[in-house]
N, CA and C of each residue as an Amber inpcrd file, in Angstrom:
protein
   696
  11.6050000  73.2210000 -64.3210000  12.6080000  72.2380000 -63.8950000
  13.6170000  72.0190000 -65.0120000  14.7890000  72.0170000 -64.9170000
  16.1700000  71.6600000 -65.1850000  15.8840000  70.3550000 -65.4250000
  15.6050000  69.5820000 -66.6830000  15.5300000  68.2050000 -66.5930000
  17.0900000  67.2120000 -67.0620000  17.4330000  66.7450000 -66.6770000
  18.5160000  66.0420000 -66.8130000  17.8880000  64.5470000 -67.9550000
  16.8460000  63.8660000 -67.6120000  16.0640000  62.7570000 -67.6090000
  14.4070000  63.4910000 -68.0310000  14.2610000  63.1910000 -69.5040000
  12.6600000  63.2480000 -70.0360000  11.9420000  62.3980000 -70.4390000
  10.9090000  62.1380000 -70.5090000  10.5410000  60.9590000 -70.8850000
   8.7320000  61.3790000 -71.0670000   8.3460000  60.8500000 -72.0100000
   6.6770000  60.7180000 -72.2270000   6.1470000  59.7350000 -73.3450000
   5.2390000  58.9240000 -72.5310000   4.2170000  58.2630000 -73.6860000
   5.1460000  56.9770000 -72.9170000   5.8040000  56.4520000 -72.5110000
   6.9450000  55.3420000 -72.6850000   5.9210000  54.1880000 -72.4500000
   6.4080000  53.3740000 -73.3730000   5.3990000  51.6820000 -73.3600000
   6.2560000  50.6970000 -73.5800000   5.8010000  49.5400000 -72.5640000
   6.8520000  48.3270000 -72.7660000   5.6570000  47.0560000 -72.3540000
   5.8440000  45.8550000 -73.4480000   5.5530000  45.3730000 -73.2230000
   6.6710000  43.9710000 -73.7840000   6.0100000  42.7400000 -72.6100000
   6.5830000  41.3920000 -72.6170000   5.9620000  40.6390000 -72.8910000
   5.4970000  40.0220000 -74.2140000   4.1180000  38.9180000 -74.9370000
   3.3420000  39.8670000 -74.2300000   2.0680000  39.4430000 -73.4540000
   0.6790000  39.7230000 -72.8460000   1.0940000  40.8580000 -71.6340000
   2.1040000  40.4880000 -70.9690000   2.4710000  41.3180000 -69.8760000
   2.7450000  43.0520000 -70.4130000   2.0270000  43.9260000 -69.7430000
   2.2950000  45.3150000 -70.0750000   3.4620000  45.4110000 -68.8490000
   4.8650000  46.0520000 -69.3940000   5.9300000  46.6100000 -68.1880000
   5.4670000  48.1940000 -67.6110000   5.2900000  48.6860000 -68.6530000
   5.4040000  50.5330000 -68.7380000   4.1170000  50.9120000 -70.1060000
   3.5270000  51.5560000 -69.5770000   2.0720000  52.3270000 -69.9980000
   2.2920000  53.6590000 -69.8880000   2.2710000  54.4420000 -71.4160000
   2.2810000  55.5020000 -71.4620000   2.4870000  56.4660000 -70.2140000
   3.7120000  55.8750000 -69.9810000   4.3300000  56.6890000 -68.3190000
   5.4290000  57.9860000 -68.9240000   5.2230000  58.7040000 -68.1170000
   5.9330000  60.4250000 -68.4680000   6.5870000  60.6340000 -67.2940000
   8.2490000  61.4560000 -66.8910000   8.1480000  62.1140000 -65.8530000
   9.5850000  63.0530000 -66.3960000   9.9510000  63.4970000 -64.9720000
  11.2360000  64.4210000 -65.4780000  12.2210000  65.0460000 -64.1330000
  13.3410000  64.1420000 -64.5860000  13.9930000  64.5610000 -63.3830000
  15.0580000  65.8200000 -63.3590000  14.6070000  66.5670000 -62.4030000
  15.9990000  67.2830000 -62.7220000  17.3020000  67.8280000 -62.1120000
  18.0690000  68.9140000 -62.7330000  19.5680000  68.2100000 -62.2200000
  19.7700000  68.3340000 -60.6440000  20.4700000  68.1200000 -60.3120000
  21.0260000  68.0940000 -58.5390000  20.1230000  67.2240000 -57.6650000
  19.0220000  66.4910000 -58.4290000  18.0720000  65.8140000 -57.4910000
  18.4150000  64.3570000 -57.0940000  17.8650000  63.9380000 -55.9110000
  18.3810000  62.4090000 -55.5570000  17.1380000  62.0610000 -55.6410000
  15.9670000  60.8010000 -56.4770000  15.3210000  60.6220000 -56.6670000
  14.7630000  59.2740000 -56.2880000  13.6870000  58.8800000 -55.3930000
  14.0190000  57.2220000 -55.1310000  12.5600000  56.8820000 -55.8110000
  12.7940000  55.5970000 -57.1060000  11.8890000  54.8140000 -57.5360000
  10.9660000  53.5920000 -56.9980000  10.0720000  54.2780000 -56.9960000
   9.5790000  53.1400000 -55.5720000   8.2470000  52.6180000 -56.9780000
   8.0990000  51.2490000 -56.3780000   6.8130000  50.5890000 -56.6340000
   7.2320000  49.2200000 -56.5060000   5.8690000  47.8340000 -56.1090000
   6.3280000  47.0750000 -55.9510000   6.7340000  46.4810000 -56.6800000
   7.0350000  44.5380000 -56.7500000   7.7260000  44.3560000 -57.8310000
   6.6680000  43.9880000 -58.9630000   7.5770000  43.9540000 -60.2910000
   6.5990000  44.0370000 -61.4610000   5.7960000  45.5130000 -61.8700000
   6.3790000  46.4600000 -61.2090000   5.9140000  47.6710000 -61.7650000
   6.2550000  48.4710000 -62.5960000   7.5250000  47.9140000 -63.0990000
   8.3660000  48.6800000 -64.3360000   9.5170000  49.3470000 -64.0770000
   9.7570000  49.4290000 -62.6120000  10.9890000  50.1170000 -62.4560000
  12.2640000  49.6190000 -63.2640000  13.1240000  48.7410000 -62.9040000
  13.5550000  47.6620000 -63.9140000  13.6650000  48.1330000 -65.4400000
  12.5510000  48.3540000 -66.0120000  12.4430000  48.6260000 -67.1020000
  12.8580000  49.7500000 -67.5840000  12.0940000  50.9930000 -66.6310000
  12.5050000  51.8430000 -67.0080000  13.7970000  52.7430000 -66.8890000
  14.7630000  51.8690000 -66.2580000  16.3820000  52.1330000 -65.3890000
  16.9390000  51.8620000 -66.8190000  16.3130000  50.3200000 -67.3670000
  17.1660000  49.8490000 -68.4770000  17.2320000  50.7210000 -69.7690000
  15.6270000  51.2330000 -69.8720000  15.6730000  52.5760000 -71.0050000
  16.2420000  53.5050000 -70.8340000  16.7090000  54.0480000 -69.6310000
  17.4400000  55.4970000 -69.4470000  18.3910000  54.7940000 -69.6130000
  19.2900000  53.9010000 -69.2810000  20.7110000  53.1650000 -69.6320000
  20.7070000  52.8460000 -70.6420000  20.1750000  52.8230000 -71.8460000
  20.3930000  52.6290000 -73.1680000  20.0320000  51.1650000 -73.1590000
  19.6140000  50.2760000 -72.4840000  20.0390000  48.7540000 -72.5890000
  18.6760000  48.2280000 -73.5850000  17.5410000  49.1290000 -73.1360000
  15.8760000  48.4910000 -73.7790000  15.7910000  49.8710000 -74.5160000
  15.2760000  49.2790000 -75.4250000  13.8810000  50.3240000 -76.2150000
  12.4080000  50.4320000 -75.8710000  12.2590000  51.3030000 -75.9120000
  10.5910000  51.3590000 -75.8170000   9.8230000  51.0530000 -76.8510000
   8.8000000  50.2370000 -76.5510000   7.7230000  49.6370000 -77.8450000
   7.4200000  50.9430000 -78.2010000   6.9310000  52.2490000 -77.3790000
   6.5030000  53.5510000 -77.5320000   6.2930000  54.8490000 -76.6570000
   6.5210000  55.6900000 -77.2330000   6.8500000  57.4600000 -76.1020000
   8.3150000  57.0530000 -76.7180000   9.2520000  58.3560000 -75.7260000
  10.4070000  58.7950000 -75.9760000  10.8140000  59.3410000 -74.9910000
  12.5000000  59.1090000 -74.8170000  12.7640000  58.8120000 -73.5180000
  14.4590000  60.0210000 -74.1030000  15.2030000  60.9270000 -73.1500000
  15.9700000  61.8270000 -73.4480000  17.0120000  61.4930000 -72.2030000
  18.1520000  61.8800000 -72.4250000  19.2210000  62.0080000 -71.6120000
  19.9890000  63.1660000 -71.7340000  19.8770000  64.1740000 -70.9880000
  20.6620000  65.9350000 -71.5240000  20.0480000  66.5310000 -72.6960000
  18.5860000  65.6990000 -73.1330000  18.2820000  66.5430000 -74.6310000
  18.5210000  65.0640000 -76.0750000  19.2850000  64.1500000 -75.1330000
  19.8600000  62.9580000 -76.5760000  18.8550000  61.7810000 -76.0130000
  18.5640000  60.8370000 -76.5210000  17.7870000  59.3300000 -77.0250000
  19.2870000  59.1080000 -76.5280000  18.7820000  57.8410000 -75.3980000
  20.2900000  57.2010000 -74.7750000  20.6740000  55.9650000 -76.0700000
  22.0020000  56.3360000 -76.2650000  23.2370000  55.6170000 -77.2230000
  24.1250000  55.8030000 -76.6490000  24.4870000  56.2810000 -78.1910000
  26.3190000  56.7770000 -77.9050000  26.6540000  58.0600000 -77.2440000
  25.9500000  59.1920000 -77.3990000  25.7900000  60.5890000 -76.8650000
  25.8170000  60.4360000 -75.6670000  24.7050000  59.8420000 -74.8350000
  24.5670000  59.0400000 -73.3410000  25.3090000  58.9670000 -72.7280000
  26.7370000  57.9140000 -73.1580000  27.3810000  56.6760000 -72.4990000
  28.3140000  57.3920000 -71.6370000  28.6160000  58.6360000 -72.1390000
  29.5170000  59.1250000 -71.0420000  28.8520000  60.1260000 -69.6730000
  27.1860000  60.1960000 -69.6480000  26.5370000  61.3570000 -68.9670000
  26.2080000  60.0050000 -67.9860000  25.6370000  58.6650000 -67.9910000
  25.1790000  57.6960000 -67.0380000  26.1760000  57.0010000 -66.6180000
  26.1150000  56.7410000 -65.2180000  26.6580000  56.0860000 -64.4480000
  25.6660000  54.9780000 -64.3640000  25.8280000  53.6540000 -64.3220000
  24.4260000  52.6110000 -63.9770000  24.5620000  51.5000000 -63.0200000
  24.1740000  51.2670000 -62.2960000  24.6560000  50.0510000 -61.6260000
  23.3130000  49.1510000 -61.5470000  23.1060000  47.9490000 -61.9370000
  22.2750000  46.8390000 -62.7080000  21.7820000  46.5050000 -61.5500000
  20.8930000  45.5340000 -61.1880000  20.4890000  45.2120000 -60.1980000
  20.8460000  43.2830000 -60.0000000  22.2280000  43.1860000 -60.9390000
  22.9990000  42.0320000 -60.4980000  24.3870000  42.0270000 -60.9100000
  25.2250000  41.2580000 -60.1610000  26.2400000  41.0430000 -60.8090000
  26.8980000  41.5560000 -62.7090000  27.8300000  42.5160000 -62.6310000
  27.9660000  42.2250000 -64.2430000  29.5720000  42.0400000 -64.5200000
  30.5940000  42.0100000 -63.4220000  31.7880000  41.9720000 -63.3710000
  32.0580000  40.2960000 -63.2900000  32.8480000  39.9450000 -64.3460000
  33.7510000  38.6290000 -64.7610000  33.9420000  38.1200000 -63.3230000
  33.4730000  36.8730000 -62.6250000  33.7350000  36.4020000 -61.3180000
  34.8750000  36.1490000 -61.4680000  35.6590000  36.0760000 -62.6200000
  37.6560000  35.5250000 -62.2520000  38.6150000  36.8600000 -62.2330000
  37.6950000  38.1020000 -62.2890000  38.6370000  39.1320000 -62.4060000
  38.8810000  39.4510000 -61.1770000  39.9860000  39.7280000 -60.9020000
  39.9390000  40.6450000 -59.4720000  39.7430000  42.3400000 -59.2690000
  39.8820000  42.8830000 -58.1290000  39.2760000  44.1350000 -57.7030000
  40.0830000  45.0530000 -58.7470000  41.2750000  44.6250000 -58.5250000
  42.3720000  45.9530000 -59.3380000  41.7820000  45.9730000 -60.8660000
  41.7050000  44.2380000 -61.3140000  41.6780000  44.0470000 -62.9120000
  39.9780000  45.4400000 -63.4240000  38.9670000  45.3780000 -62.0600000
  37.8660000  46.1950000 -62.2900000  38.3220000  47.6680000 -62.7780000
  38.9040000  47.9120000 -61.7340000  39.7220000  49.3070000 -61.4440000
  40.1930000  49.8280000 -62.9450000  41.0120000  48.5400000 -63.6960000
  42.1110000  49.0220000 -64.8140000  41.0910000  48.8890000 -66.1730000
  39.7340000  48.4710000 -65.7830000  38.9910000  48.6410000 -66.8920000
  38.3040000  50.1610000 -66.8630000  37.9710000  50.0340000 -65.4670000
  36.6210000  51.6250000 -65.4090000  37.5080000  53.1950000 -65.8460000
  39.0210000  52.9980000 -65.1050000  39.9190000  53.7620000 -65.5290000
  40.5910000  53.7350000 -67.3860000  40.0640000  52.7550000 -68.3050000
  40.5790000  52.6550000 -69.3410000  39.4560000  53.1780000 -70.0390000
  38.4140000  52.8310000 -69.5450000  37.2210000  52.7850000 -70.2020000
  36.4850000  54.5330000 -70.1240000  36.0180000  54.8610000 -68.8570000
  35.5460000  55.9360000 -68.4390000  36.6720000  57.1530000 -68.0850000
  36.7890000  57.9240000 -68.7990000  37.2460000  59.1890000 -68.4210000
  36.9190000  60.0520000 -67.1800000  36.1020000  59.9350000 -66.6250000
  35.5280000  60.5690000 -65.6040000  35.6600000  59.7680000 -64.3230000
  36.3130000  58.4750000 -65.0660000  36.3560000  57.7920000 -63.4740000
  37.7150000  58.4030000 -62.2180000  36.8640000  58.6150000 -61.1350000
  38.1390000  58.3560000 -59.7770000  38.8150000  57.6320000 -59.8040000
  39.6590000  56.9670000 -59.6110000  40.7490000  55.6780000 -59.4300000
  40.8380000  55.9660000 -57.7830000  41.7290000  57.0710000 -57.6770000
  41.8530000  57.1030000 -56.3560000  40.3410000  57.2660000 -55.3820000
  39.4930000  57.4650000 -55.9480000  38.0950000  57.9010000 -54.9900000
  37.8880000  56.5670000 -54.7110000  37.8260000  55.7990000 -55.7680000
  37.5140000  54.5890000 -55.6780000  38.3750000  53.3670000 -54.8450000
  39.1980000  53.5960000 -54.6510000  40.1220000  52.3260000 -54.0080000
  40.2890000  52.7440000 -53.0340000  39.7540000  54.5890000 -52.2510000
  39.5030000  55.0830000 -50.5110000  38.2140000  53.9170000 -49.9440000
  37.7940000  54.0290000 -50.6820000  36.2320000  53.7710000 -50.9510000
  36.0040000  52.1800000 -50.5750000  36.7750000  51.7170000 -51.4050000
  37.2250000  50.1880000 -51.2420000  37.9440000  49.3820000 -49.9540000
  38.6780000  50.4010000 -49.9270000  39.4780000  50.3420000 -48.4560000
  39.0160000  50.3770000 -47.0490000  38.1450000  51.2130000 -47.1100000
  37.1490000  51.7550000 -46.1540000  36.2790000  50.6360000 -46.0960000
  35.7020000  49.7490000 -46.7900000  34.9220000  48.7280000 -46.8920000
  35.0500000  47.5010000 -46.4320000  36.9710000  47.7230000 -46.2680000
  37.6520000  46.4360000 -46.1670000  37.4230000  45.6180000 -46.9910000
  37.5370000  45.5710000 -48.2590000  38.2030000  44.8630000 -49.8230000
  39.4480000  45.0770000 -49.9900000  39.6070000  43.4810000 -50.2840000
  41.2070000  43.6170000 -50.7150000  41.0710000  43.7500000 -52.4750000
  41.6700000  44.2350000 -52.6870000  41.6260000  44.6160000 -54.1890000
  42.4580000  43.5510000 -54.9670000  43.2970000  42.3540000 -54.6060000
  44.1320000  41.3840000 -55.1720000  42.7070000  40.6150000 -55.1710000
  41.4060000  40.4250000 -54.7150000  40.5340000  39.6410000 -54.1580000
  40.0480000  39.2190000 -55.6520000  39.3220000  37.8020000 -55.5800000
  38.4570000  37.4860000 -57.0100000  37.1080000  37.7440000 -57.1160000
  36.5350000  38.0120000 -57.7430000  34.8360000  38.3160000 -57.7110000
  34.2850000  37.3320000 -57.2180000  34.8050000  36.3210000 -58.0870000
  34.0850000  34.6550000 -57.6330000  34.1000000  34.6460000 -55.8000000
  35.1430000  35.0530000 -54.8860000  35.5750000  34.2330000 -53.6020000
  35.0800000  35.3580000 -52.5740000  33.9640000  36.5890000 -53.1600000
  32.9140000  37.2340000 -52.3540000  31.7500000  36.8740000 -52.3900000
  31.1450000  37.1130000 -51.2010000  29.8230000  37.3620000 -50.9150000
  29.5440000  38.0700000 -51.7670000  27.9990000  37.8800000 -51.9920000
  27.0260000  38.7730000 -52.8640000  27.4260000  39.7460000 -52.0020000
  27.1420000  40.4870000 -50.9190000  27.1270000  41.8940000 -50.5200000
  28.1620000  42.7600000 -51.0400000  29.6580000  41.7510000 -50.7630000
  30.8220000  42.3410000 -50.8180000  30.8790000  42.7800000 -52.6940000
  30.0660000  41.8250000 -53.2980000  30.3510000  42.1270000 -54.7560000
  29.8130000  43.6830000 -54.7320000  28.5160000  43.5740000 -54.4500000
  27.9800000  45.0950000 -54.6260000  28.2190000  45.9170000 -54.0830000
  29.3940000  45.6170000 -53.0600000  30.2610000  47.0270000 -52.5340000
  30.8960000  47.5370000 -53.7740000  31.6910000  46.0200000 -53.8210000
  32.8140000  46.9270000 -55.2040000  31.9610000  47.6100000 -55.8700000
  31.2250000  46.7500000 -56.5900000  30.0840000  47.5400000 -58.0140000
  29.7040000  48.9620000 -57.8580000  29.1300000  49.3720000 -56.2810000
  28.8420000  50.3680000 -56.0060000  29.9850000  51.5440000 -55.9180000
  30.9880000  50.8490000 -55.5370000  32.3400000  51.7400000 -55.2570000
  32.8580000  52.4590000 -56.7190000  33.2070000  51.2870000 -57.7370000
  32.9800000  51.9260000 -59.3650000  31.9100000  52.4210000 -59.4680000
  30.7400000  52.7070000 -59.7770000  29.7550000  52.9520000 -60.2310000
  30.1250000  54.4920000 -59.6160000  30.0230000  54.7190000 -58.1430000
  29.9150000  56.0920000 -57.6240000  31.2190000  57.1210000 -57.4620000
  32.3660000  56.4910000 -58.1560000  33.6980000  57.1120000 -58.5250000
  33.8360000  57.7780000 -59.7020000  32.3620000  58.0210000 -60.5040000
  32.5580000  58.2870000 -61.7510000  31.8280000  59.8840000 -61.2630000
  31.9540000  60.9290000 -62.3230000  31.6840000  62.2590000 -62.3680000
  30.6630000  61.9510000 -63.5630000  29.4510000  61.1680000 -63.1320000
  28.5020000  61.2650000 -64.6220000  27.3490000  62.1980000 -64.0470000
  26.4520000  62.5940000 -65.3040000  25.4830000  63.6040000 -64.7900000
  24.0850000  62.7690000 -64.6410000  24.2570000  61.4510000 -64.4890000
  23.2110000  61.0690000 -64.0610000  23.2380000  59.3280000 -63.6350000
  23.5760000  58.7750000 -62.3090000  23.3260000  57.5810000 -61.5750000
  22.0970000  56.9720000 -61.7850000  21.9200000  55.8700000 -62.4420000
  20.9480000  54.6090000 -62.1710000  21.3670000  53.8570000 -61.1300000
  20.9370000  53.8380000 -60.0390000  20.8050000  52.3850000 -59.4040000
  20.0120000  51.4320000 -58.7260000  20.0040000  50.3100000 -59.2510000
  18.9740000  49.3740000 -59.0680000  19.1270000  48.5150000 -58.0530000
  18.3030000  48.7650000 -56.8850000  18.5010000  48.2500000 -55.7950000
  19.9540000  48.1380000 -55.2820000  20.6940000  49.4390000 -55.1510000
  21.9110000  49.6010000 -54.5850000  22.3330000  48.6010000 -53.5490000
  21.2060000  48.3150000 -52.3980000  21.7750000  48.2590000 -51.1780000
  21.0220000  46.7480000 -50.6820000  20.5090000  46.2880000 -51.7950000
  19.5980000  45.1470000 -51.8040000  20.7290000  43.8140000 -50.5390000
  21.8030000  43.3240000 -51.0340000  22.6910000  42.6790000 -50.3840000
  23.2780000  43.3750000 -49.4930000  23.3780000  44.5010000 -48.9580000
  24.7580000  45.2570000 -47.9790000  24.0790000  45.2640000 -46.7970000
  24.9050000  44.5930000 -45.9000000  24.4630000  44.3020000 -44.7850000
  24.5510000  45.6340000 -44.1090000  23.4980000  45.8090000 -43.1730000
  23.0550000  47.0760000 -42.4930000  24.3760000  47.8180000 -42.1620000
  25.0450000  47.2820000 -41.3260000  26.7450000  47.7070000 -40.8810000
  27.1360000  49.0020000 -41.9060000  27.2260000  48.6530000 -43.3170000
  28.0390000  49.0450000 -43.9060000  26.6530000  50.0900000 -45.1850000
  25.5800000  50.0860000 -44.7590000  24.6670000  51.1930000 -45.5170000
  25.0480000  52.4300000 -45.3690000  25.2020000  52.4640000 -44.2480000
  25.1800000  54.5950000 -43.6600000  26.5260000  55.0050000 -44.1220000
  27.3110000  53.8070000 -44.1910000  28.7820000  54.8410000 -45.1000000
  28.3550000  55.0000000 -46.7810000  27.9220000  53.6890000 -47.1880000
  27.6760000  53.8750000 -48.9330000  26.7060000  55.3130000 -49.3980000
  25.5300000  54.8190000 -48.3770000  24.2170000  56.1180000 -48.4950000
  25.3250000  57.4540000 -48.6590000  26.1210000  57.4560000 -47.3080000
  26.6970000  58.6550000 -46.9030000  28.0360000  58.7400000 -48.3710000
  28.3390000  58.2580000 -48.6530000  29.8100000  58.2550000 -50.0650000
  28.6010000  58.6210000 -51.0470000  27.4970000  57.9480000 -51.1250000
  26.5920000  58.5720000 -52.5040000  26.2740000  59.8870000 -52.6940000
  25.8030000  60.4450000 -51.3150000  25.6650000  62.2970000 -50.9160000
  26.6240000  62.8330000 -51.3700000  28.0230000  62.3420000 -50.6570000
  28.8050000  63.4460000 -50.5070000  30.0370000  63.4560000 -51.9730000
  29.9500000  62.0790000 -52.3240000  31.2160000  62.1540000 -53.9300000
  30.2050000  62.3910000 -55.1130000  29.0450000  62.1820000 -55.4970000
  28.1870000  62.3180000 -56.8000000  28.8320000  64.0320000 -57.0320000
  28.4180000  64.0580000 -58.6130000  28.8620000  65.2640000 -58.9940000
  27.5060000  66.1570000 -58.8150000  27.4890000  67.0970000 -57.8790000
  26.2090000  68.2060000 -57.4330000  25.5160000  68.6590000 -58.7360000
  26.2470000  68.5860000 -59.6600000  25.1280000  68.9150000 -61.0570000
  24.5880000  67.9340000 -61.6660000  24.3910000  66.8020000 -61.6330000
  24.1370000  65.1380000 -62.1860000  22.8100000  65.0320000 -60.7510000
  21.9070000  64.3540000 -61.4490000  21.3310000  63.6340000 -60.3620000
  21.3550000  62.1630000 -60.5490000  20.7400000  61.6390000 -59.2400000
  21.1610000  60.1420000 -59.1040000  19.8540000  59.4530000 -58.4920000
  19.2370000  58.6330000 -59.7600000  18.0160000  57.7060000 -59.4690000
  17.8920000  56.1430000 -58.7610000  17.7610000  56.1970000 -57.7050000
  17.3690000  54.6310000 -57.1040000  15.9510000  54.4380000 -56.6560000
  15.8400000  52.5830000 -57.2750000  15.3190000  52.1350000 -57.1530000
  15.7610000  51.1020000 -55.9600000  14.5990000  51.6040000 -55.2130000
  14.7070000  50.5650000 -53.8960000  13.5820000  50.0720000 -53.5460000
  13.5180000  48.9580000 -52.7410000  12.6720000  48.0420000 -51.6940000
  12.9750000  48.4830000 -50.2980000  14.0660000  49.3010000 -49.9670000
  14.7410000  49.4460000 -48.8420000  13.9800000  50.8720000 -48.2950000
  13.2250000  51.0090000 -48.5950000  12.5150000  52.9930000 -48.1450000
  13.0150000  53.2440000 -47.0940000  12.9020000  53.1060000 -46.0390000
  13.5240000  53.6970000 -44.8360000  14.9000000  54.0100000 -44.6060000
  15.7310000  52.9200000 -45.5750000  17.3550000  53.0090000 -45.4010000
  17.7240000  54.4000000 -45.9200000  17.1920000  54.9090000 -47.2900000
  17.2470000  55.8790000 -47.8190000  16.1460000  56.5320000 -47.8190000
  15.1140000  57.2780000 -47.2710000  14.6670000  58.4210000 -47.6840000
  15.0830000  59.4750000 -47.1570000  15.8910000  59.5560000 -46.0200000
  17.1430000  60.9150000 -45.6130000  17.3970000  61.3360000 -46.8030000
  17.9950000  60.6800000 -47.1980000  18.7140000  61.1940000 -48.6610000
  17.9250000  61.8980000 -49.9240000  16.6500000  61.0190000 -49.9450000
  15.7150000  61.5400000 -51.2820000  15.1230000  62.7800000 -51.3040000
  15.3680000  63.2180000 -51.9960000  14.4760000  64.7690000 -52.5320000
  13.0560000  64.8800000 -53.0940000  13.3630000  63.5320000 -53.8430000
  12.0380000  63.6950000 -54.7580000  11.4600000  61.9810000 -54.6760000
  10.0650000  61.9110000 -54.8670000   9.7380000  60.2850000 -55.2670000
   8.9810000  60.0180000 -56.0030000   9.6060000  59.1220000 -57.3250000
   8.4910000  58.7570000 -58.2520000   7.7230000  57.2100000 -57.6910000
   6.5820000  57.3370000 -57.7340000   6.0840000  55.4480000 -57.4990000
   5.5590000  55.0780000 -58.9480000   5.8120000  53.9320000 -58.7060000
   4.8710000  52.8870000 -60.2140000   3.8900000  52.2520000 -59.6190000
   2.8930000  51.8280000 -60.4560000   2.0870000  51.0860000 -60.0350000
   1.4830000  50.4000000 -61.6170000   1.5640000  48.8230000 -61.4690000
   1.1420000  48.6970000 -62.4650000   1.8740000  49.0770000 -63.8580000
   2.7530000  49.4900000 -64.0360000   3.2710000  49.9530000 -65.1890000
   3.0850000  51.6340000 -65.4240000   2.6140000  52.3140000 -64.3720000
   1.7980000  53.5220000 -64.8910000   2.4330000  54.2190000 -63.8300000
   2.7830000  55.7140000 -64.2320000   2.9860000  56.4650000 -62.9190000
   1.5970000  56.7090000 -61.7990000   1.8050000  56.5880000 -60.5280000
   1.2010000  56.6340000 -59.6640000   1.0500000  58.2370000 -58.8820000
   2.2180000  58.6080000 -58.8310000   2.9540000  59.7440000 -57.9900000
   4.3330000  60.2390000 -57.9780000   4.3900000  61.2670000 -58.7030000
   5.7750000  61.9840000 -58.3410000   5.5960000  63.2400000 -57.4300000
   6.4960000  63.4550000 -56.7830000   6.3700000  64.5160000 -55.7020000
   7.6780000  64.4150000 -54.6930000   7.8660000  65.4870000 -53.9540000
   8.9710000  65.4350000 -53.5020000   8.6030000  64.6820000 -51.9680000
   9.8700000  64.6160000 -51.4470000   9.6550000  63.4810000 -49.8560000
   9.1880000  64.6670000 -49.1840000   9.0380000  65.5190000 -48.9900000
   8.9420000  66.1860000 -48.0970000   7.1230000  66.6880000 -48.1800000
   7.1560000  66.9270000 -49.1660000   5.2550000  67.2610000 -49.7330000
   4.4580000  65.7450000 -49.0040000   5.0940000  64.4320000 -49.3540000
   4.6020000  63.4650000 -48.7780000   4.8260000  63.6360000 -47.7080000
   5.7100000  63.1660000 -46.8880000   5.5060000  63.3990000 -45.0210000
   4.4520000  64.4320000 -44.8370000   4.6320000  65.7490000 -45.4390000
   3.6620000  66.9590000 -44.8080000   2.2340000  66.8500000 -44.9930000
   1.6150000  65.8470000 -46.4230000   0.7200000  65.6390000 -46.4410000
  -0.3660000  64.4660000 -45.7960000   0.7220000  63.4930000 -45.8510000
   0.1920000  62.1120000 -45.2190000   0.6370000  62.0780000 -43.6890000
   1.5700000  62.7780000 -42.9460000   1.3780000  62.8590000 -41.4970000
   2.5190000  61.5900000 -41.1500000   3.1090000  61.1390000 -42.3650000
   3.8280000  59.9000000 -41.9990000   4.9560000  59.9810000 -42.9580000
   5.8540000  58.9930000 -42.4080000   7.4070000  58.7650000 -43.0410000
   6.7190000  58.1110000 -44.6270000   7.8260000  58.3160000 -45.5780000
   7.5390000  58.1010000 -46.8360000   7.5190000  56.4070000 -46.9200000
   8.4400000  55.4750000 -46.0380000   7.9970000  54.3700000 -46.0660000
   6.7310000  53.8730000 -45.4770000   6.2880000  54.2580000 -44.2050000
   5.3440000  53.9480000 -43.8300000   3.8400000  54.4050000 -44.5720000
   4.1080000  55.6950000 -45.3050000   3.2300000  55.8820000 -46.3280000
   2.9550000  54.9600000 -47.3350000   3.6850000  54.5460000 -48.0490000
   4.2410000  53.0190000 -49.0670000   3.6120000  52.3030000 -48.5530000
   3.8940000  51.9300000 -47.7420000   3.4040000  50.7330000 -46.8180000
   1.8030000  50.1670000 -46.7710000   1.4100000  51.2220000 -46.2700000
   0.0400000  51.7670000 -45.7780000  -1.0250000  51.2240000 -47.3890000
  -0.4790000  52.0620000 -48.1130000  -0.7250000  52.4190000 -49.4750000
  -0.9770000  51.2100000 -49.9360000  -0.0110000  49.8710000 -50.5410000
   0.3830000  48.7040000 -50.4560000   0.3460000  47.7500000 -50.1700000
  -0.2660000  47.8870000 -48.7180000  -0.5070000  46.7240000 -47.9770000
  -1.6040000  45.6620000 -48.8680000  -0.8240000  44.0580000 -48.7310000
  -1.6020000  43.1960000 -49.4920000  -2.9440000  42.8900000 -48.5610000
């Protein structure tokens, strides 16, 4: 495998709470990957270490071959799993940062994208809905040509209406040599899309394998597998 994303040994802990236990995996390039486990399993955590944001107490974690920094910043695309855009800025003021900031960004991909969503781009962060925020967010985030997407609970707020176009803009604009990791609660919205699935459990890898090895083995959809698996 072509790994884009390496990682082994990785440990995180919070006081008493273990996040991530000597967890290993490896993604590689062109793959759409969905992070599944419930909550408190480290996903979170481990989005924030491939984004440069956390360190690991221990293991070692690679981006193209580099420890995410400065080398990184231009290969990840990330989108957080809240709000991180100034509520007094408006849509354009986003636009004139990601375009100042990121070289690789669309401008124009991004404001089709926006349009299509029905955002007005004069609009303030503050005077949207949560959903509508994480349109925009999502709209920057997936206008960029990086070789590798974090996103954390993409679709957590987007009302059903408007999933099958974002899902469908994530397929078809990502750059085919970059892959793109989500973490979702949403399994069914996206596993069309997924290639591959890592689960957590506990802080620990559980299962990586592709969607398709799961359906063929368990006789069932990859959510309802989850499910099954899970059930409290």
């Amino acid at each position: 495998m072509d790994g884009i994303l390496e990682c082994s040994g990785l440990g995180k802990t919070y006081g008493t709470f273990t996040a991530l236990s000597d967890f290993g995996t490896e993604i590689g390039s062109g793959r759409i990957v969905g992070l599944l486990g419930p909550n408190g399993s480290g996903k979170t955590t481990f989005i924030k270490m491939a984004a440069g944001l956390m360190r690991p107490d221990s293991g070692r974690i690679t981006i193209g071959g580099f420890e995410p920094g400065a080398e990184t910043k231009g290969m990840v695309s990330y989108l957080p799993d809240r709000m991180y855009l100034p509520l007094n800025m408006r849509v354009w003021g986003a636009l004139d940062i990601f375009e100042d900031f990121y070289d690789d960004f669309d401008r124009d991909q991004a404001e089709q994208m926006l349009r299509r969503l029905d955002i007005d781009l004069s609009a303030k962060v503050r005077s949207m809905s949560r959903g509508t925020q994480e349109k925009v967010q999502i709209a920057l985030i997936m206008s960029r040509r990086a070789k590798l997407y974090l996103l954390d609970e993409p679709l957590s707020g987007v009302d059903p209406a408007a999933r099958d176009y974002i899902l469908h803009t994530i397929i078809s604009q990502y750059d085919r040599s970059g892959s793109i990791l989500i973490s979702t609660h949403l399994i069914s919205d996206v596993e069309s899309i997924l290639d591959d699935v890592i689960i957590l459990s506990q802080g620990r890898l559980m299962l990586q394998d592709s969607a398709e090895n799961i359906r063929n083995r368990s006789g069932k959809t990859v959510d309802r597998w989850f499910r099954e698996v899970f059930r409290c």
